[in-house]
N, C-alpha and C positions, 0 to 999 in steps of 0.2 A: 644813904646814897640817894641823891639826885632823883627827881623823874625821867630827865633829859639822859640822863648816865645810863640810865637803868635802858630805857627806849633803843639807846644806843646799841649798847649789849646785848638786847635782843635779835639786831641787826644781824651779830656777827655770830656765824654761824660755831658753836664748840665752844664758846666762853662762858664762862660762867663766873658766877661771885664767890670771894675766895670768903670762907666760910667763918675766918676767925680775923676779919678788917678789914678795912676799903681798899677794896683792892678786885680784878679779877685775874683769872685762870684759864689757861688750853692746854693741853695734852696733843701732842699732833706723833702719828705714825710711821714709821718710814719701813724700809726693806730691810736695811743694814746699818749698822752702823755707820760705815762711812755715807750713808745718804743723810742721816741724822748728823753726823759731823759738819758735811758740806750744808745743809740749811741753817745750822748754827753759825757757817763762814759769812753765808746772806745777810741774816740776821744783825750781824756785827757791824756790814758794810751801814746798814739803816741804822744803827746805833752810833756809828760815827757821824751819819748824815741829820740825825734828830737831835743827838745828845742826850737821850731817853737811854735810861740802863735797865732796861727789865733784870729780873729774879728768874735762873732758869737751872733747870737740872736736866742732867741727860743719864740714860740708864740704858746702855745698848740700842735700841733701834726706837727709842721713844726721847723725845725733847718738852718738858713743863715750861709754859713761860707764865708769869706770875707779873704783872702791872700795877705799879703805884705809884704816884709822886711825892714823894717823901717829906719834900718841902713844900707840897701842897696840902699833907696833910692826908694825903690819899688819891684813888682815882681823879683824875683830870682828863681834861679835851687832848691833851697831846697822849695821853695813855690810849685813846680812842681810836688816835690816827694811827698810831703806831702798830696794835692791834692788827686795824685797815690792812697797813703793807706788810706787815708778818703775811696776812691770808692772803695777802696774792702772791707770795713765794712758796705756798706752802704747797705739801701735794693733795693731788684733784681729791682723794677721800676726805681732805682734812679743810676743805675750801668749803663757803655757802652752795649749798644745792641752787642749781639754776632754777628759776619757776618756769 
């Protein structure tokens, strides 16, 4: 991975490197299920606006989003951005701490 990728990444706050490819990973919490349903609704609206398909699972009140570009061979810039607007939909525990 990249310097620049990697610099990025450290940006965002909960991502991390998926362990077995170029790829990264966040985990984000919610209350309920339907609160994890409806940020997956969000999510979806940005994946039709990107064209970016993240890797995602969801298990009751928790949502995995998993980032790669596949024809790029792995992480890319728009995996970056994408990322970006996940975490400003996401909830306040699961966002960058403010400094």
């Amino acid at each position: 991975m990249g310097a620049a990728r990697i610099a990025a990444i450290k940006e965002r706050h909960g991502w991390v490197e998926a362990e077995d490819r170029n790829a990264i990973r966040k985990i984000y919490h919610f209350g309920t299920f339907m609160e994890a349903w409806g940020f997956m609704s969000q999510v979806a609206l940005i994946v039709g606006k990107m064209g970016d398909h993240p890797e995602w699972f969801n298990v009751y009140n928790r949502v995995e989003i998993i980032l790669t570009t596949h024809d790029a061979g792995g992480l890319s810039q728009q995996d970056i951005r994408f990322a970006h607007l996940v975490d400003e939909i996401a909830p306040v525990r699961d966002r960058r701490a403010v400094p």
